[in-house]
FIVEX-854356 format. One record per atom (N, C-alpha, C, O): residue number from 1; residue in three letters; atom name; x, y, z. Coordinates in Angstrom, 2 decimals, padded with zeros to 5 digits. Atoms other than C-alpha are relative to their C-alpha. Layout:
N
NODE   drentor   dolum   lumtor         x         y         z
NODE       NUM     ALA       CA         X         Y         Z
...
This chain:
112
NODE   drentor   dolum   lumtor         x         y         z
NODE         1     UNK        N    000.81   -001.19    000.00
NODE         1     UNK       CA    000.00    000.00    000.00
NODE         1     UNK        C    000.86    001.26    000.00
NODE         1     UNK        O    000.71    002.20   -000.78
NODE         2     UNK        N   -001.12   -001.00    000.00
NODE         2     UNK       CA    002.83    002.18    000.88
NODE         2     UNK        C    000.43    000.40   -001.63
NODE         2     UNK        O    000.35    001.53   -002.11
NODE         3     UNK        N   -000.59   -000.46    001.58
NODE         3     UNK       CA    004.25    001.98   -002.93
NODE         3     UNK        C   -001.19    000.69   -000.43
NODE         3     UNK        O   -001.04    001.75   -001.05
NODE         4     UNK        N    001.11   -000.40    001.28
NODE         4     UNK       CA    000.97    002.70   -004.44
NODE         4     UNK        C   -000.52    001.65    000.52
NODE         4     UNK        O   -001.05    002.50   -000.19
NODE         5     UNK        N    000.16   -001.16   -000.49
NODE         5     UNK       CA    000.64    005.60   -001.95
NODE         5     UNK        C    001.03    001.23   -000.51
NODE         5     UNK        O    000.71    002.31   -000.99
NODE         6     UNK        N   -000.95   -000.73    000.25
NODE         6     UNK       CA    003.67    007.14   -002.49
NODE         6     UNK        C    000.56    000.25   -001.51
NODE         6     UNK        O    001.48    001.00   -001.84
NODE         7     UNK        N   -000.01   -000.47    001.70
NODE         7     UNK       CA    003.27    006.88   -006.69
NODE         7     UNK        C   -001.11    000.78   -000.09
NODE         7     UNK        O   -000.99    001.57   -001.03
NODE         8     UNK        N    000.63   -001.01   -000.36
NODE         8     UNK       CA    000.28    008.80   -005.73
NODE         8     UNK        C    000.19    001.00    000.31
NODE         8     UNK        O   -000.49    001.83   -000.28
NODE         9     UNK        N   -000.24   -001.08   -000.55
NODE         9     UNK       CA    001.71    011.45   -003.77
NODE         9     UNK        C    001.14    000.41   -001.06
NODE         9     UNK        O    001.39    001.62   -001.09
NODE        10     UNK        N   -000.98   -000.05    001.31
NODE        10     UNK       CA    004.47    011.18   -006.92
NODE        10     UNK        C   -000.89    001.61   -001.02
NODE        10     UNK        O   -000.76    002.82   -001.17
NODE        11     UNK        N    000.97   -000.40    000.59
NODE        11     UNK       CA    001.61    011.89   -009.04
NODE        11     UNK        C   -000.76    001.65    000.27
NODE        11     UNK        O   -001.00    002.58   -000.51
NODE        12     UNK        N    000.92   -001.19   -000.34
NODE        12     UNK       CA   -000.23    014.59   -007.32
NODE        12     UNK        C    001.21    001.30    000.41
NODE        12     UNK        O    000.80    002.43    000.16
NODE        13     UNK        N   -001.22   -000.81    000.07
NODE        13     UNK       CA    003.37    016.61   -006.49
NODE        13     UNK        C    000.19    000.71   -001.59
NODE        13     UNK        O    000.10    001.92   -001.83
NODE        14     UNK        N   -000.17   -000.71    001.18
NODE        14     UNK       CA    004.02    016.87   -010.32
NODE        14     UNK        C   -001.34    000.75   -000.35
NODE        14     UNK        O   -001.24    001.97   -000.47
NODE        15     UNK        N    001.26   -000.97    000.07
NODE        15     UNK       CA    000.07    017.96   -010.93
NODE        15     UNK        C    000.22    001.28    000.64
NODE        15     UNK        O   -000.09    002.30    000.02
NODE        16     UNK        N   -000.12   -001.49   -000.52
NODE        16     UNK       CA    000.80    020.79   -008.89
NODE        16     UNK        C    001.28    001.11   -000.19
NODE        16     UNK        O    001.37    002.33   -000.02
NODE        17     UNK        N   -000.89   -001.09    000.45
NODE        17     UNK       CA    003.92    021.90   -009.98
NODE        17     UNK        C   -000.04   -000.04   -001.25
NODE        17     UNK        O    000.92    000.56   -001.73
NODE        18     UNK        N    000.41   -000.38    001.36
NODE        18     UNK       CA    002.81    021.81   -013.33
NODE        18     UNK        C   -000.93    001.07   -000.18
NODE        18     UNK        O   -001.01    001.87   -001.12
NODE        19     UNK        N    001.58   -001.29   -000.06
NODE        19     UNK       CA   -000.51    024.05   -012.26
NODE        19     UNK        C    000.92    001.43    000.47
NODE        19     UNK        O    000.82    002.54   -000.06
NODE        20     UNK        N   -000.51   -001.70   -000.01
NODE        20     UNK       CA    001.87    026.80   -010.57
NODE        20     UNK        C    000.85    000.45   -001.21
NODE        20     UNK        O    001.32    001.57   -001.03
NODE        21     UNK        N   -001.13   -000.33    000.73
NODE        21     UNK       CA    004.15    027.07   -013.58
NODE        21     UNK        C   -001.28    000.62   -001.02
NODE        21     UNK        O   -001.29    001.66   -001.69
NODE        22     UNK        N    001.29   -000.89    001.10
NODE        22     UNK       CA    000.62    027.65   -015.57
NODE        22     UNK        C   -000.29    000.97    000.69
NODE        22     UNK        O   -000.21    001.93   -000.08
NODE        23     UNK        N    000.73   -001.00   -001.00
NODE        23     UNK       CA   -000.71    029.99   -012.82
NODE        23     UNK        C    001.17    001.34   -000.38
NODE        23     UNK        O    000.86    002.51   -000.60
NODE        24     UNK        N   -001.00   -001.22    000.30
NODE        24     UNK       CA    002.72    032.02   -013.49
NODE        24     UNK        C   -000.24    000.66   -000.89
NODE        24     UNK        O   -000.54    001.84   -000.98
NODE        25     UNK        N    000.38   -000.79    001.13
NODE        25     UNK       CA    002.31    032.26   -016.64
NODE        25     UNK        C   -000.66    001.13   -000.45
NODE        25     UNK        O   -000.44    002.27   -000.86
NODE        26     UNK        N    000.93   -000.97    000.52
NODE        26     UNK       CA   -001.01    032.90   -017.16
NODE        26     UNK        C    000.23    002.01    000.80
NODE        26     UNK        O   -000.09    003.00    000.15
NODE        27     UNK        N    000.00   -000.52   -000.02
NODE        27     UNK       CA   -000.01    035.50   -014.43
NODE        27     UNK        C    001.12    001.54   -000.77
NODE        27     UNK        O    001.16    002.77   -000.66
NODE        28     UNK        N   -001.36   -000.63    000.38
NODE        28     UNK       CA    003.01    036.86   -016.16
NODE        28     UNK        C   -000.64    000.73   -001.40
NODE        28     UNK        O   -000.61    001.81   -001.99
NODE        29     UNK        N    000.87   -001.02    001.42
NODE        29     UNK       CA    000.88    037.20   -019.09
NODE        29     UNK        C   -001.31    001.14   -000.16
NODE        29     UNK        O   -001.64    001.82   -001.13
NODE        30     UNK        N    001.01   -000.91   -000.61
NODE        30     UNK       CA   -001.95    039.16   -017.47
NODE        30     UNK        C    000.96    001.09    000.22
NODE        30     UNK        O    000.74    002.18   -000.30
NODE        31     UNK        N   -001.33   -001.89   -000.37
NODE        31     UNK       CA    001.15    042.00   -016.33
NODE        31     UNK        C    000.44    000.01   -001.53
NODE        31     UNK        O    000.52    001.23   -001.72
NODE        32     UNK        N   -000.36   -000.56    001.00
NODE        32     UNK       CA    002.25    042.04   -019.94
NODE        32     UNK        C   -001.30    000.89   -000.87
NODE        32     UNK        O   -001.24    002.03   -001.33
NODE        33     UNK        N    000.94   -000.64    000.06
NODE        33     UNK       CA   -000.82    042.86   -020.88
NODE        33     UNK        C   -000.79    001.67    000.36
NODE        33     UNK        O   -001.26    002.59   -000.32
NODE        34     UNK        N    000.02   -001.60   -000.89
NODE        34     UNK       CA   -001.47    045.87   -018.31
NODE        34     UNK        C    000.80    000.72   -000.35
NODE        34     UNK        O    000.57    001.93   -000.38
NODE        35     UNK        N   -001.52   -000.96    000.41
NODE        35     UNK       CA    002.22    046.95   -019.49
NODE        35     UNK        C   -000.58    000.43   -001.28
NODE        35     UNK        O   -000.63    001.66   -001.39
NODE        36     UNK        N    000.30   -000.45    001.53
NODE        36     UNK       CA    000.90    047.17   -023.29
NODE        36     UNK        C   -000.99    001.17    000.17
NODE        36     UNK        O   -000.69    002.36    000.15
NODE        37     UNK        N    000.77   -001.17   -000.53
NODE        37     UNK       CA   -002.42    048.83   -022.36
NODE        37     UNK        C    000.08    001.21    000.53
NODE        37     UNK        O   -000.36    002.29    000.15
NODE        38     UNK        N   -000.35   -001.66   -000.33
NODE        38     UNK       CA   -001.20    051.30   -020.31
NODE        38     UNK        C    000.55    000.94   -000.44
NODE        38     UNK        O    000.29    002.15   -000.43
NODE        39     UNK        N   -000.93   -000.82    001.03
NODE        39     UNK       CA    001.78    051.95   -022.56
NODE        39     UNK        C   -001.31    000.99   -001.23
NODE        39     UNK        O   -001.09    002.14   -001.61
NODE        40     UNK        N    000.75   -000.50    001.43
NODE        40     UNK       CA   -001.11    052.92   -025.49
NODE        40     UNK        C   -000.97    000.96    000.42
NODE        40     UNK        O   -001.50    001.84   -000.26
NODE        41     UNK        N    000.78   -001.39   -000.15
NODE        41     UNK       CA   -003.04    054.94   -023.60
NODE        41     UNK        C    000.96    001.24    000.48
NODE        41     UNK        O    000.68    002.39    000.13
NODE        42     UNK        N   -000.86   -001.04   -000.77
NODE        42     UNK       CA   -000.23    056.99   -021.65
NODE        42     UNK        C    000.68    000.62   -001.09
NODE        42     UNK        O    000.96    001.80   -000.88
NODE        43     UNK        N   -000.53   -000.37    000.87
NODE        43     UNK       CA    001.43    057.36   -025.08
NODE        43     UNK        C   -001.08    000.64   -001.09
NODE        43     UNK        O   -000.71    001.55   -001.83
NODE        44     UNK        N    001.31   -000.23    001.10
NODE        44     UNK       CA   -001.88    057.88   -027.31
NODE        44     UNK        C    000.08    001.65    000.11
NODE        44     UNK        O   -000.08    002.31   -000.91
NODE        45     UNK        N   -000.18   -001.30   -000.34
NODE        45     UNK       CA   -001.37    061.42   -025.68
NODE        45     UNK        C   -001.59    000.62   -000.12
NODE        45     UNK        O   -002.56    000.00   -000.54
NODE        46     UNK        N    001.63   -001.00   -000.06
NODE        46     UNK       CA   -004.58    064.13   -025.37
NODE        46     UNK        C   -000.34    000.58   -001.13
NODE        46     UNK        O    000.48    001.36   -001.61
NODE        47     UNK        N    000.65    000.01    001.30
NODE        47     UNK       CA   -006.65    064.52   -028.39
NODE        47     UNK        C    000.19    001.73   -000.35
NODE        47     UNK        O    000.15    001.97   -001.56
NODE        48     UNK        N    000.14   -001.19   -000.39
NODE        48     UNK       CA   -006.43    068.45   -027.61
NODE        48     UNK        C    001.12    000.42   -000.76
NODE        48     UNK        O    001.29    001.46   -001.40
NODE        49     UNK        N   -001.75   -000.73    000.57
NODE        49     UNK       CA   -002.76    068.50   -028.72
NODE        49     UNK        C    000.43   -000.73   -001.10
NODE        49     UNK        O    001.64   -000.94   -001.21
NODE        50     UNK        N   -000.52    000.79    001.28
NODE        50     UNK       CA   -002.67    066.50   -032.05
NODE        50     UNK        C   -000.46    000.76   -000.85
NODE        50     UNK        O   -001.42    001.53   -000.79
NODE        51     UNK        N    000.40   -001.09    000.90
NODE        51     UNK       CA   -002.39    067.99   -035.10
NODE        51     UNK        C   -001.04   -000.14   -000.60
NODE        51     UNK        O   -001.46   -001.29   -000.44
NODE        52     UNK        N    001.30    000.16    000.92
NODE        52     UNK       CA   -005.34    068.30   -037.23
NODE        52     UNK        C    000.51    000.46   -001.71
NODE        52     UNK        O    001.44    001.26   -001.87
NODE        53     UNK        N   -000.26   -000.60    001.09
NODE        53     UNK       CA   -005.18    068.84   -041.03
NODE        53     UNK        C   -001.70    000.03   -000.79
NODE        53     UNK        O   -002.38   -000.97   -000.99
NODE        54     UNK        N    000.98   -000.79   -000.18
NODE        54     UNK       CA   -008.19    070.85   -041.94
NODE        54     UNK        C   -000.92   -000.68   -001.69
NODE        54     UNK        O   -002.08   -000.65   -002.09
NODE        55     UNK        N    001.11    000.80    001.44
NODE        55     UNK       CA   -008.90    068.81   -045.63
NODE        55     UNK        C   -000.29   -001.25    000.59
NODE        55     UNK        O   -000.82   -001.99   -000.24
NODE        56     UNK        N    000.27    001.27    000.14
NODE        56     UNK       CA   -009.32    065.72   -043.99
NODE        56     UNK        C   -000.34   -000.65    001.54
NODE        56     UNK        O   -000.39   -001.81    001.93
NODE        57     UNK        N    000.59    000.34   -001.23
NODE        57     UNK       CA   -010.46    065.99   -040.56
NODE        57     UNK        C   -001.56    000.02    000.31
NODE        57     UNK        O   -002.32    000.92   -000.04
NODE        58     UNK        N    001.58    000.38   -000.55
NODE        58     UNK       CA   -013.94    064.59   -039.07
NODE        58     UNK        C   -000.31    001.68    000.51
NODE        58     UNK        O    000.64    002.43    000.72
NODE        59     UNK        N    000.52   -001.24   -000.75
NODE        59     UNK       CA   -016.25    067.99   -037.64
NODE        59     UNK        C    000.68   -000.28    001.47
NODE        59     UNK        O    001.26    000.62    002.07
NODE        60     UNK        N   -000.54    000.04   -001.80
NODE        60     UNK       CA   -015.14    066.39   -033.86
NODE        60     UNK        C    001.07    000.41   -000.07
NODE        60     UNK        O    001.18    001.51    000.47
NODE        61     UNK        N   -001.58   -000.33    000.47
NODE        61     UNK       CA   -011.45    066.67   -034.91
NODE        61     UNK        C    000.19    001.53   -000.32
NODE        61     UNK        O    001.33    001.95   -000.10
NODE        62     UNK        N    000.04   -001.03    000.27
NODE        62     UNK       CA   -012.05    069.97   -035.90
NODE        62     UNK        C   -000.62    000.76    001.20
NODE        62     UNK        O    000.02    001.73    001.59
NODE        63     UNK        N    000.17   -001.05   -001.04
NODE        63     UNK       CA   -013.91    071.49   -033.08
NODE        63     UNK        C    000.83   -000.68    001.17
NODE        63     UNK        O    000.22   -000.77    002.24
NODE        64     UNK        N   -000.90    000.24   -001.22
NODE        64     UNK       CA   -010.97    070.11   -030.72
NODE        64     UNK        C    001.39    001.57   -000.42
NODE        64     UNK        O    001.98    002.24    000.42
NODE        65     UNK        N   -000.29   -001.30    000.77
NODE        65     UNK       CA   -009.21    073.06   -033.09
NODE        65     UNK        C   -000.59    001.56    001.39
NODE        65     UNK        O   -001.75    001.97    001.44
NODE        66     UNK        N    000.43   -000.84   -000.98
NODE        66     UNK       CA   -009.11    075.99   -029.86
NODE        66     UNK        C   -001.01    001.00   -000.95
NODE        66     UNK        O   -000.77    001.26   -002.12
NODE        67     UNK        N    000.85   -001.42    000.99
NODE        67     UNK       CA   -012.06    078.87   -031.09
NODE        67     UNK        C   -000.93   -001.14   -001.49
NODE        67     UNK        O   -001.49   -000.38   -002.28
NODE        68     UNK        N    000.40    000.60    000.80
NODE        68     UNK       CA   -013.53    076.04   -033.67
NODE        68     UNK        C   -001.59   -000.69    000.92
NODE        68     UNK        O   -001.53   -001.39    001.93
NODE        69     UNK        N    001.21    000.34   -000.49
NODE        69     UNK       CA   -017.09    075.27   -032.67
NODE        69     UNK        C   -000.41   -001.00   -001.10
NODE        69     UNK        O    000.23   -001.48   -002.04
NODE        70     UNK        N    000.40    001.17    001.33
NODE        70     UNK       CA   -019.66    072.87   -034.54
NODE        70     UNK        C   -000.34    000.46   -001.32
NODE        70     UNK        O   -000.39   -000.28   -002.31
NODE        71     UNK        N    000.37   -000.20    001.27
NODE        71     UNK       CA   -020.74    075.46   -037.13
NODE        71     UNK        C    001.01    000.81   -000.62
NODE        71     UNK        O    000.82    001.24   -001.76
NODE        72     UNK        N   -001.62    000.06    000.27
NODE        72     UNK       CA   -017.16    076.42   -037.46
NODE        72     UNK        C    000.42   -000.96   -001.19
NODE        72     UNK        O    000.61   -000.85   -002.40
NODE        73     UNK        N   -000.48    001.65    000.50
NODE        73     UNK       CA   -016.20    072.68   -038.04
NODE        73     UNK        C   -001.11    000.17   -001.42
NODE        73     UNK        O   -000.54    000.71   -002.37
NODE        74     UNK        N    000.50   -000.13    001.11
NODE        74     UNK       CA   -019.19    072.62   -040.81
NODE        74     UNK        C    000.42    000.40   -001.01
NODE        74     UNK        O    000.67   -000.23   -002.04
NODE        75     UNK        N   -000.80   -001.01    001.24
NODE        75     UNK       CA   -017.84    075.58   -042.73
NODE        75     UNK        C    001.06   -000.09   -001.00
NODE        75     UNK        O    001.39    000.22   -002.15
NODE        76     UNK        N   -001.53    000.14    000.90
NODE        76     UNK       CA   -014.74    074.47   -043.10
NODE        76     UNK        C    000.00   -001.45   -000.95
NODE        76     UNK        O    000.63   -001.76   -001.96
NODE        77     UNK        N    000.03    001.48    000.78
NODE        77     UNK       CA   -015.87    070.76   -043.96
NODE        77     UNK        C   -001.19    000.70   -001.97
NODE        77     UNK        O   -000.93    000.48   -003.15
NODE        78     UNK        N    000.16   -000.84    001.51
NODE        78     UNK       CA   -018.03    072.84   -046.98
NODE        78     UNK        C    000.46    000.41   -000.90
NODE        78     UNK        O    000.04    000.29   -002.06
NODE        79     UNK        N   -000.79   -000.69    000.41
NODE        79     UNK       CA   -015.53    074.70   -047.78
NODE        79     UNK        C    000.81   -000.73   -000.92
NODE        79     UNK        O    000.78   -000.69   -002.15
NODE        80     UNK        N   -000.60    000.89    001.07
NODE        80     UNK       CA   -013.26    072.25   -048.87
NODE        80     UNK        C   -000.19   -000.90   -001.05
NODE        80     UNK        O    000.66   -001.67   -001.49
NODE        81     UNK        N    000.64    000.71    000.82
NODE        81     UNK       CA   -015.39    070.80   -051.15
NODE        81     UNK        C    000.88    000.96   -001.25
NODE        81     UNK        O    001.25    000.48   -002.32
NODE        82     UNK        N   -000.50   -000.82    000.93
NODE        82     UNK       CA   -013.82    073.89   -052.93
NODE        82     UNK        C    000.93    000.81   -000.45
NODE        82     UNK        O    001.13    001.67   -001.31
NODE        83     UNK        N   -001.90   -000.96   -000.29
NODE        83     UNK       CA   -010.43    075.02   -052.09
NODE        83     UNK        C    000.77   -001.76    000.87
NODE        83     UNK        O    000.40   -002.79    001.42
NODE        84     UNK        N   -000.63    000.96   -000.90
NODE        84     UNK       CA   -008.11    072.85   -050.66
NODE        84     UNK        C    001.34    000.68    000.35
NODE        84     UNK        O    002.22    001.30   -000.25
NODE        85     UNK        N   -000.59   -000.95   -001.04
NODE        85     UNK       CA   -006.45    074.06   -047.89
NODE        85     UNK        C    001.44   -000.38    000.27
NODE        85     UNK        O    001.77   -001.17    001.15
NODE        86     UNK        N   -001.47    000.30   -000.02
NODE        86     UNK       CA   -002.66    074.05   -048.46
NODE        86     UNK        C    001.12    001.25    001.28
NODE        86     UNK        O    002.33    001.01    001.27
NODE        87     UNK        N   -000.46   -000.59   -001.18
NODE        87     UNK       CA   -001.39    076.63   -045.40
NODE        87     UNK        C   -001.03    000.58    000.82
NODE        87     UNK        O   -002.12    000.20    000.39
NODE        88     UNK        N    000.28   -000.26   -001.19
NODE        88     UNK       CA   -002.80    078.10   -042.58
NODE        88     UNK        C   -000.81    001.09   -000.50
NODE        88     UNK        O   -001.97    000.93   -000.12
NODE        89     UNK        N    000.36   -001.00    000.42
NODE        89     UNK       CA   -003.84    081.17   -044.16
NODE        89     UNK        C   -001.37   -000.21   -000.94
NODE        89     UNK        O   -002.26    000.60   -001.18
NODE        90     UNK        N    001.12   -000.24    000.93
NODE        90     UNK       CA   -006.19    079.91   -046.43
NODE        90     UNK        C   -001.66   -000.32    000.63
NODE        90     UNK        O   -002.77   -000.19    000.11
NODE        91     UNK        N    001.05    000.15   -000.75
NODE        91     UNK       CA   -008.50    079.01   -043.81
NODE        91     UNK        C   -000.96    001.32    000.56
NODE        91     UNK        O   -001.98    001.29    001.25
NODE        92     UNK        N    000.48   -001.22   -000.18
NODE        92     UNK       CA   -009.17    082.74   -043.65
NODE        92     UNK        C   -001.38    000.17   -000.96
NODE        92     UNK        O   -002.32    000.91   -000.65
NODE        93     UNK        N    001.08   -000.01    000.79
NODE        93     UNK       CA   -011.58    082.01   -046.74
NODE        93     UNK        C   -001.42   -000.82    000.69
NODE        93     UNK        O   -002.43   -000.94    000.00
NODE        94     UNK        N    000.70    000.49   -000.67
NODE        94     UNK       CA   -013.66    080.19   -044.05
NODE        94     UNK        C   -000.98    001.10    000.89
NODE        94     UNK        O   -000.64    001.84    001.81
NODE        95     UNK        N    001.10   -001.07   -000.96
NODE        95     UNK       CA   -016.97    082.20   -042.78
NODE        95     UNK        C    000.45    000.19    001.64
NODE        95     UNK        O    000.45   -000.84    002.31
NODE        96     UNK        N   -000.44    000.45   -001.87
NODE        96     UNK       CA   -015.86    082.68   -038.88
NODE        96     UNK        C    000.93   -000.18    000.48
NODE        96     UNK        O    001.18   -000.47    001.65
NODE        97     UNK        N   -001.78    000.37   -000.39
NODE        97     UNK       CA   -012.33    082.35   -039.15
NODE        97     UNK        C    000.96    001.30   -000.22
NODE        97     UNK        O    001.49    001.47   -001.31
NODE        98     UNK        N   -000.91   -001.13    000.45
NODE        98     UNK       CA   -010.29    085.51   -038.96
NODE        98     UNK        C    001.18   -000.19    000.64
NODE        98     UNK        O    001.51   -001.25    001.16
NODE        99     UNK        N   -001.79    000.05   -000.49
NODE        99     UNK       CA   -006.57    086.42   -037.87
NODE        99     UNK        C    000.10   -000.53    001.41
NODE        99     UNK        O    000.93   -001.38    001.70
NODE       100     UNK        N   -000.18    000.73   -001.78
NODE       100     UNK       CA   -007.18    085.70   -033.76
NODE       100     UNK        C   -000.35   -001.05   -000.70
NODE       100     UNK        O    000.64   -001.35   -001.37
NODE       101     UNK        N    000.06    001.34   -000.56
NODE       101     UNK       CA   -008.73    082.36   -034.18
NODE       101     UNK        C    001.21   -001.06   -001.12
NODE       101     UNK        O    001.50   -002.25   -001.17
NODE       102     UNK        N   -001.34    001.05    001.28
NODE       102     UNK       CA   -005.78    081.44   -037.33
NODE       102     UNK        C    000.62   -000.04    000.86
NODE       102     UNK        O    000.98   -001.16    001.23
NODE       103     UNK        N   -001.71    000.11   -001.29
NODE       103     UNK       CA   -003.11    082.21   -034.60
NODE       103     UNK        C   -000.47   -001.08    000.93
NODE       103     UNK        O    000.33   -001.97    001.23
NODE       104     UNK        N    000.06    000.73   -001.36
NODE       104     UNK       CA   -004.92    080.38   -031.80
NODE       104     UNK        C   -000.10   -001.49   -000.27
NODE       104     UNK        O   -000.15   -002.35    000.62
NODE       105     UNK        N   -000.06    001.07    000.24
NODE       105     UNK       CA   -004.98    077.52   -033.93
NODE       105     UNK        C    001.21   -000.85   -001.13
NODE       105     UNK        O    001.38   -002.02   -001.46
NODE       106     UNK        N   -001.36    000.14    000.99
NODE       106     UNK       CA   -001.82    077.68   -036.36
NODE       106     UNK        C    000.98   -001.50    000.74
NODE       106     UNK        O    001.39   -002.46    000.08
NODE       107     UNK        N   -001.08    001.02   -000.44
NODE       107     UNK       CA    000.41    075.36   -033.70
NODE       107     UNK        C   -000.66   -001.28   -000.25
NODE       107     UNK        O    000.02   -002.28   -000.08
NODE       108     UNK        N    000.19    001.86   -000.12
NODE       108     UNK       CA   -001.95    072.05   -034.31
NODE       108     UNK        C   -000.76   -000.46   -001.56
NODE       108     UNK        O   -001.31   -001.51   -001.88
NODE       109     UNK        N    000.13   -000.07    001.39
NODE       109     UNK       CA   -002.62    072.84   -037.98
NODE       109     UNK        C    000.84   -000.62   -001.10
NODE       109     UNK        O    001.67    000.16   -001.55
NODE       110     UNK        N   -000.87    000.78    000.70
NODE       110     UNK       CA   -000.91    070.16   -040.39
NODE       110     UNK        C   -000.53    000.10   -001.54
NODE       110     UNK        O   -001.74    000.32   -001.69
NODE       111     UNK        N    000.39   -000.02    001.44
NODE       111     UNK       CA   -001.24    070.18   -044.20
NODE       111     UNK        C    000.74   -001.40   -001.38
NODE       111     UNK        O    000.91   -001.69   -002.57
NODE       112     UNK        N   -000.23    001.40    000.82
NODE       112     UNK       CA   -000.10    066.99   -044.97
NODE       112     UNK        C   -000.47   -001.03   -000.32
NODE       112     UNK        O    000.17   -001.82   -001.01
């Protein structure tokens, strides 16, 4: 009885150090996980401070644009149906857009 006990307790020793080496894992792979995630949001950065380029941005994308409201954003999505907006300046041909709100929005203005 003894042998058959003790290929038992054999038995049930390796079962369990086979389960913590999975348990690691899986936990090791749960923290890589949290590491990625967090990395993509902490890096994704604030929508506030990315550039926008004014032929090819959504209306939301555009009223994140400081001084750009929703019938702002409209105007300009109209607009380009008929100009296409190659510097900063030409956004002046936009109803609602004069020299303050070009400056207050020149630094997140891209044309590429």
């Amino acid at each position: 009885m003894s042998e058959k006990f003790d290929e038992f307790l054999a038995q049930r020793e390796a079962a369990q150090k086979s389960s913590g080496r999975t348990q690691r894992l899986i936990l090791i792979g749960l923290g890589l996980v949290f590491v990625v995630v967090f990395a993509f949001v902490a890096l994704r950065g604030d929508p506030n401070t990315r550039p926008v380029n004014p032929n090819t941005a959504s209306a939301s994308q555009l009223e994140s644009l400081p001084g750009i409201g929703p019938v702002i954003a409209q105007e300009i999505i109209s607009k380009r149906a008929e100009v296409k907006f190659s510097k900063p300046e030409d956004l002046m041909k936009v109803k609602g857009i004069g020299k303050a709100h070009l400056e207050k929005m020149r630094p997140r203005l891209t044309f590429e």
